[in-house]
Structure formats: structure tokens, C-alpha cells
C-alpha positions in Angstrom: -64.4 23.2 -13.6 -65.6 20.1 -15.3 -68.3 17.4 -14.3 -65.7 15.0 -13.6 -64.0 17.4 -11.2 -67.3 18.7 -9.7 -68.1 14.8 -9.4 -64.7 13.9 -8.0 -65.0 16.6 -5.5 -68.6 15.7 -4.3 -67.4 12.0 -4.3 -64.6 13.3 -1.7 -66.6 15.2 1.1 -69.4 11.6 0.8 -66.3 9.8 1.4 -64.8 11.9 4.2 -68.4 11.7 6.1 -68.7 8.2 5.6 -65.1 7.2 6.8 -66.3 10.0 10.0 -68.8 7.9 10.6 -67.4 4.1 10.5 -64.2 5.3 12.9 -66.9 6.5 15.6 -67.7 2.8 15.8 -63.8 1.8 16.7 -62.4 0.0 19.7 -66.3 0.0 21.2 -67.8 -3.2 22.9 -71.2 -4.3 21.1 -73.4 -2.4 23.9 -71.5 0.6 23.1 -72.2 0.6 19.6 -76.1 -0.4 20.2 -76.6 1.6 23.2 -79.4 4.5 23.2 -77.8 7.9 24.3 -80.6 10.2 23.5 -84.1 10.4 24.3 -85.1 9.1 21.2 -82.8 6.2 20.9 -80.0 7.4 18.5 -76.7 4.8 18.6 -74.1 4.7 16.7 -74.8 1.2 14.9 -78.2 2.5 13.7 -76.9 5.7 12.0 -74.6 3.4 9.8 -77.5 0.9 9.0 -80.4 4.0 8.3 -77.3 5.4 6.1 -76.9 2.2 4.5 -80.8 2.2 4.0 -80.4 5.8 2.3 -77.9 5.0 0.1 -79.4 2.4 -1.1 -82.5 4.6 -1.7 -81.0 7.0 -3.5 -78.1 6.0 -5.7 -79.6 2.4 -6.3 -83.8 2.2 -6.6 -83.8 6.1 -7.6 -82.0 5.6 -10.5 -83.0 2.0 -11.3 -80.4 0.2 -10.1 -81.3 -1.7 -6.8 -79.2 -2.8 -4.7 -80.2 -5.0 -1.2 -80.4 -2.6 1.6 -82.4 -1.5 5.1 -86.1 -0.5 4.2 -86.3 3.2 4.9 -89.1 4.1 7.9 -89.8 7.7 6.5 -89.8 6.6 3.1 -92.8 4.2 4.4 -91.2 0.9 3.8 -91.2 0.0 7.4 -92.2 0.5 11.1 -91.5 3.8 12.3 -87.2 4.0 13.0 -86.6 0.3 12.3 -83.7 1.5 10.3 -82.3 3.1 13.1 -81.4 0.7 15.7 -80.0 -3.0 15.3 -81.6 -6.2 16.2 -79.9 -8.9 18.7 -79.7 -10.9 15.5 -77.7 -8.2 13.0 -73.9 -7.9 13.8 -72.0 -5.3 13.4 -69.6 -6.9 10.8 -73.1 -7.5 9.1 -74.0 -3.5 9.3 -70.8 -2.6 8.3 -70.3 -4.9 5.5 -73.4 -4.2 4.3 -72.7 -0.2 4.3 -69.3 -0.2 2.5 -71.0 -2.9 0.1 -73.8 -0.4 -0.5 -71.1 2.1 -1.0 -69.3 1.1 -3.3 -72.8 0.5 -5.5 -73.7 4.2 -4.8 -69.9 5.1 -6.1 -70.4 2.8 -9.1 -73.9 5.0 -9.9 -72.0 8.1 -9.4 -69.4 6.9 -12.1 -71.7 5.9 -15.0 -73.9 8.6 -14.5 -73.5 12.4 -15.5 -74.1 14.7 -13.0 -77.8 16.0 -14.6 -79.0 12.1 -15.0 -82.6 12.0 -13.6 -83.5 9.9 -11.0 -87.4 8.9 -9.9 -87.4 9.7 -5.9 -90.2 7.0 -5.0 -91.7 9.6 -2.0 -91.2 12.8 -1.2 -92.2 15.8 -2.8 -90.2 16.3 -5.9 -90.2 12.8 -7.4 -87.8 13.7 -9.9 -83.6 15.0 -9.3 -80.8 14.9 -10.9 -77.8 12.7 -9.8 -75.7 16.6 -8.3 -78.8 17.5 -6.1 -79.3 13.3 -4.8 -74.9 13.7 -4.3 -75.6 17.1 -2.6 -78.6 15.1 -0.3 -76.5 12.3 0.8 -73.3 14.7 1.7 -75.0 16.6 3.9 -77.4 13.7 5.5 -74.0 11.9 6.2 -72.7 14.9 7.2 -75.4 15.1 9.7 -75.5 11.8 10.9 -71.6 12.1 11.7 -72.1 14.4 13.9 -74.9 12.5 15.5 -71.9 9.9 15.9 -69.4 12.9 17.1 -72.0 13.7 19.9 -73.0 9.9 20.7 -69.2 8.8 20.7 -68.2 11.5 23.3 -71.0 10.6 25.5 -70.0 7.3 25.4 -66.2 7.4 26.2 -65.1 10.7 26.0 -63.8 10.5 22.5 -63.8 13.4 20.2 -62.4 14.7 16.7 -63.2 13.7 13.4 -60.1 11.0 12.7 -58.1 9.2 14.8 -55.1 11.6 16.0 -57.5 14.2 14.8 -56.8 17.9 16.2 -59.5 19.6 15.2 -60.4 19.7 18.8 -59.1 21.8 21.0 -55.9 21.0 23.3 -56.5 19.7 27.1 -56.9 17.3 29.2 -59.8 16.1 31.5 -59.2 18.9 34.0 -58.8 21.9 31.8 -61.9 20.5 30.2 -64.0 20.2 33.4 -62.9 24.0 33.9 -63.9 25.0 30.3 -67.2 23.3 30.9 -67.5 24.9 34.0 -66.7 28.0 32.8 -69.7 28.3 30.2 -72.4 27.2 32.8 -71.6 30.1 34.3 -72.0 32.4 31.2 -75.3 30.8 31.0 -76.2 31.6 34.5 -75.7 35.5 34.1 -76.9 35.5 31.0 -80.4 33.9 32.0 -80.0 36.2 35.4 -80.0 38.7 32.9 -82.6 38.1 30.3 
């Protein structure tokens, strides 16, 4: 296999997670989008603008080529999880636009760099990686963050799969659902009767 298939591929599954993550946004009202469904406040809108934040991190300042994006909390540029929720003031055509605009600058580093270029990580504990490891980072924190979405999407309206038309989910509706669910509480009933 050569670098520019290795890249090409690596280029493919960041592209797949990212497009994952922008459709879990889809036909949603702005509370939707902002709402917190966990205890600790994830929403759908902030995982797109801390992943904008990332990319920008990594394919642009790590490798000397900034480009304009959210300061990253853990990385000590801003208050704890500012990166991970959306003011009143930022749309979500701002968020998005800025994300596919960051994007396509992370693409553009992946391009003119080979796969063993260096970059300078400005925290963490190995301040130094290649390009393959920072592509191998961000595929499987967007990875993770999609399925943040998958989980906070459901919650919200039901809505599951990883496309649109998607059927990598199993077959039923609402009812045979409700029974399916129903069904593994009570697996975990006997099996905490039983432990």
C-alpha cells in the first residue's frame, strides 16, 4: 500500500465521522441542537464546535499552520467546556460553517504533508507526532463524538442509524421496540437476582 492510499483511506473514515456527525444536526429546532441531554451537558451543537476546536488544534497550530477556530478547554486555552456548548449569540450556520471551513484546512494539511511530517502538540504529553498518529487521533475522537451525537439524537427524537435511510439499525417499529427494551430489563433483573 502506498502513503497516498494509506492517506486516502485515513482521509475516508475522518470524512465518514464527520458527515455522521453534521446529519445528527438535521431537521432539529435550535433548542434541539443546544439542548443538554446528559448530566454533564453534552448537545449536539457543542460536539461540532469542540470538534471544530480540535481540528483546528491539530491539523492547523500543530503543524504551523493556524487556522481561526474554538479555543480548546483541556488544552488550557479556555474555561473549563467552553468549547462544548454554544452561546445565545453563535448560530448554528456559524458552527457549521465554521467546522466544514476548518475542514477543509485540516484536508489541505493532510494533502501537503507526508504521513511521517512532525507536528509540535502545544500540551499533552508527547509534544511531538507525526501527521498518521494526529490522522489516527482525530478519526477516532470524531468517531467518538458521533456516537455521542448517535446517543444524544435518539434521546431527542427517536432518530437512529448512521445516514439518513441508514439500516444499520435493526428493523421495527415503536412497539416491537418498546418490547425489545422491555425484554432486556428483564435479563437484567435475573441477572442482578442472580449475582
Amino acid at each position: 500500500m502506498t502513503e497516498s492510499d494509506t492517506k486516502a483511506d485515513l482521509r475516508l473514515y475522518l470524512q465518514d465521522a464527520r458527515d455522521v456527525l453534521l446529519w445528527k444536526l438535521d431537521g432539529l429546532s435550535e433548542y434541539d441542537i443546544r439542548r443538554p441531554m446528559t448530566p454533564t451537558g453534552t448537545n449536539l451543537l457543542g460536539l461540532v464546535k469542540h470538534l471544530t476546536g480540535a481540528e483546528a488544534a491539530y491539523f492547523g497550530e500543530t503543524f504551523g499552520r493556524p487556522v481561526e477556530g474554538p479555543p480548546l478547554w483541556i488544552a488550557g486555552a479556555a474555561e473549563p467546556n467552553t468549547d462544548l456548548w454554544a452561546t445565545a449569540a453563535e448560530t448554528r450556520e456559524q458552527i457549521v460553517d465554521d467546522y466544514r471551513r476548518v475542514c477543509a484546512h485540516s484536508d489541505e494539511t493532510i494533502e501537503l504533508l507526508p504521513l511521517d511530517a512532525v507536528g509540535q502538540v502545544p500540551w499533552g504529553p508527547r509534544p511531538e507526532l507525526p501527521l498518521r498518529r494526529i490522522l489516527i487521533h482525530m478519526i477516532a475522537e470524531t468517531q467518538r463524538h458521533a456516537g455521542h451525537a448517535d446517543i444524544v439524537r435518539e434521546l431527542v427524537d427517536g432518530a437512529t442509524g448512521q445516514r439518513p435511510g441508514s439500516d444499520n439499525v435493526a428493523p421495527g417499529d415503536s412497539a416491537w421496540w418498546e418490547d425489545h427494551r422491555s425484554r432486556l430489563e428483564q435479563v437484567v433483573k435475573e441477572a442482578d437476582s442472580g449475582a
